[in-house]
C-alpha positions in Angstrom: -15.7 1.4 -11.6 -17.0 4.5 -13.1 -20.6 4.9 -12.8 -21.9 8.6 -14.9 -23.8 9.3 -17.5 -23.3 8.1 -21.9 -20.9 10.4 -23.7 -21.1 13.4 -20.8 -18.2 15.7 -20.5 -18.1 14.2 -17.2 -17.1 11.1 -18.5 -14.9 12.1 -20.7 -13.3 14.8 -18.2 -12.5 12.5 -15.5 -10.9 9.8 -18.4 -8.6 12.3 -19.7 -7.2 13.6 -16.5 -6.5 9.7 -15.7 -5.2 8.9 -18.5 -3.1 11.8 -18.8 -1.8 12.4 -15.3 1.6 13.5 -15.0 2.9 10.3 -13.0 2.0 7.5 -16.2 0.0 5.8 -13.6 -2.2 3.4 -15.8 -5.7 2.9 -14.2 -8.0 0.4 -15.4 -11.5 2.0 -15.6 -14.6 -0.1 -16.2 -17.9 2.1 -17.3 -21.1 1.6 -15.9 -22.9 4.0 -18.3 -26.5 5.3 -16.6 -29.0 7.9 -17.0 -27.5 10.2 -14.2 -30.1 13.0 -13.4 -34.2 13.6 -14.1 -36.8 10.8 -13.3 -35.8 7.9 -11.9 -31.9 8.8 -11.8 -31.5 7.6 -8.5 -33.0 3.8 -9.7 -30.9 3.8 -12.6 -27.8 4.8 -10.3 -28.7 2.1 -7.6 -29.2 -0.6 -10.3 -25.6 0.0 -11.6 -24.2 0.0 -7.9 -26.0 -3.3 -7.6 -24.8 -4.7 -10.7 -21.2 -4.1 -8.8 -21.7 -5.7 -6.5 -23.0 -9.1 -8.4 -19.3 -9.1 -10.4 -17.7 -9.0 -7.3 -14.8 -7.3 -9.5 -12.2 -6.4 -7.1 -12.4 -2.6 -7.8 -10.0 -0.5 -5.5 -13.0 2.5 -5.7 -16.4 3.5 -7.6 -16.6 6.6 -8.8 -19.8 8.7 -9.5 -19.4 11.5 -11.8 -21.3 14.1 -13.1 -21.3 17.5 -14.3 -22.7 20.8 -13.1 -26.4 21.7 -13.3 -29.3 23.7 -11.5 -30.2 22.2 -8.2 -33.0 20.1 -9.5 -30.5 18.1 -11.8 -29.1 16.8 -8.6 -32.3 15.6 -6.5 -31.6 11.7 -7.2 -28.7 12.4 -5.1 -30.9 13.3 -2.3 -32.7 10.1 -2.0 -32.6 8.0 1.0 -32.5 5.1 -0.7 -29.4 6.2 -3.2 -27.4 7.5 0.5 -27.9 4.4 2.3 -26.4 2.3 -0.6 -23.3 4.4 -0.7 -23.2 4.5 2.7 -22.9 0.3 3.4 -20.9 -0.1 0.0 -18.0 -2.5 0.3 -16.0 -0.8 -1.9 -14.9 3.3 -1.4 -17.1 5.4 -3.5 -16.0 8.9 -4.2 -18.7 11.3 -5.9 -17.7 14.3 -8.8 -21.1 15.7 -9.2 -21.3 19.1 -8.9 -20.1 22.1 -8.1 -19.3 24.1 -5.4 -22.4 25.1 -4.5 -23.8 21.3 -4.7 -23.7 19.5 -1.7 -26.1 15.9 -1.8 -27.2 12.9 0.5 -24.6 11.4 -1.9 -21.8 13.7 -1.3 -22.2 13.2 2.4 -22.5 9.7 2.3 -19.3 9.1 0.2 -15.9 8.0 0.7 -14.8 11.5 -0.3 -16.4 14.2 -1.8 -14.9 16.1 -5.1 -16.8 19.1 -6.8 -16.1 17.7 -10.4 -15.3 14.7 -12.3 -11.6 15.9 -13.1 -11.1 16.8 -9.2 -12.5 13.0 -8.8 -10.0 11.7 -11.1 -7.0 13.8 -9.8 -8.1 12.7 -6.1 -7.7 9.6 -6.9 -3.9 10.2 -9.1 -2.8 12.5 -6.1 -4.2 8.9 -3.9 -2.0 6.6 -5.8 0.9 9.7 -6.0 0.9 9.8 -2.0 0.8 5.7 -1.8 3.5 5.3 -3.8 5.8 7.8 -1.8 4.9 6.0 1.1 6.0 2.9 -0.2 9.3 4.9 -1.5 9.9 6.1 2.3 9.2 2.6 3.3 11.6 0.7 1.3 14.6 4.0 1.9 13.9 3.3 5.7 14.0 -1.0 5.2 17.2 -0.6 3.3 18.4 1.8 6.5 17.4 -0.6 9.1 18.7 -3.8 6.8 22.5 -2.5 6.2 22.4 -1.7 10.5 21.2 -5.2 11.0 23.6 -6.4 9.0 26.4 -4.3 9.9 26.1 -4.8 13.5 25.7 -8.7 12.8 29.1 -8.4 10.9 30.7 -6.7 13.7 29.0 -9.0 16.0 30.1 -12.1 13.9 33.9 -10.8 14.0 33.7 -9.8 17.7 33.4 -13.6 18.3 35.6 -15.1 15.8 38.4 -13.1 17.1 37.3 -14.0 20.8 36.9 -17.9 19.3 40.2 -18.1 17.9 41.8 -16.2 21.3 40.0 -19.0 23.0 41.8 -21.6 20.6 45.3 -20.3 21.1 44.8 -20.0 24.8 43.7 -23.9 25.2 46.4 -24.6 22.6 49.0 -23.4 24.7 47.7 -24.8 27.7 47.6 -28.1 26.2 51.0 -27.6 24.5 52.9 -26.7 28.1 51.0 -29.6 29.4 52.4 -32.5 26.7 55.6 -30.6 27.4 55.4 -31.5 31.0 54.3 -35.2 30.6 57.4 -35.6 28.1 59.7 -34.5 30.6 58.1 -36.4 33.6 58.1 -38.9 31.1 62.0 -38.5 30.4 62.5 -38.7 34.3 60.9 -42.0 34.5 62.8 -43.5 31.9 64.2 -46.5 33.6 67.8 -45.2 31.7 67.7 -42.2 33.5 66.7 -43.9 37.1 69.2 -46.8 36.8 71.3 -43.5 36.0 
């Protein structure tokens, strides 16, 4: 969710550096389009947070972006009221609303803090970036572990065949010698061979 101001650079920054970030990543961005600075800013930015929250969208992240300005522009990010809803939002929000020099309530308050809406938009492609080569070093180290499982289960598997079919030979044979000594205690016995 994207929360900044109608047709600002800042909008439009932070769009084009998701939607052209060198990964392809595709990010689904829903605008919630506010006034974002002068009189009543910090309302305006409360009632769109709100309005999140009512969807009950599941958005991985909001976003509140901005561009530069003089320090005034940024007093509705000094409100309590505008910190304390960032600060018990459900869902991260990362702020891109000023400069270096600009540091708000809202900044502070924040998931994470990015000086501009492009460095908010290539926070959150470097996020995805960093996830996804997790999952890559994940899955190389599952395929590891799998073939060792299943190699020493082979090994394991054979080890016991051969020891199985040892087994079988050995009581074979045992049985074997054993008929071959009833048939010749049965040859002695032969009434034939007594009367003999």
């Amino acid at each position: 969710a994207l929360i900044t101001a109608p047709g600002s650079d800042g909008e439009r920054d932070f769009k084009h550096e998701l939607e052209n970030n060198v990964f392809g990543y595709k990010i689904e961005v829903d605008s919630y389009l506010t006034q974002i600075q002068g009189k009543d800013a910090d309302v305006a930015i409360l009632k769109q947070l709100s309005l999140i929250e009512e969807l009950h969208k599941p958005y991985d992240l909001v976003a509140i972006v901005r561009g530069g300005g003089s320090q005034l522009d940024f007093s509705a990010f000094d409100t309590f009221d505008l910190g304390l809803k960032i600060a018990r939002f459900k869902t991260p929000i990362i702020t891109g609303i000023g400069h270096e020099r600009n540091v708000s309530i809202a900044d502070l308050m924040s998931f994470s803090t990015l000086k501009t809406p492009t460095k908010a938009a290539s926070f959150i492609v470097e996020y995805n970036a960093n996830f996804e080569r997790s999952i890559e070093s994940f899955k190389s180290t599952l395929l590891s572990v799998t073939d060792d499982v299943i190699r020493l289960s082979k090994n394991n598997i054979d080890r016991k065949t051969l020891a199985l079919k040892n087994a079988s030979l050995i009581y074979l044979k045992d049985k074997q010698s054993s008929l071959n000594e009833m048939a010749i205690t049965i040859k002695h016995l032969n009434p034939d061979n007594v009367l003999a």
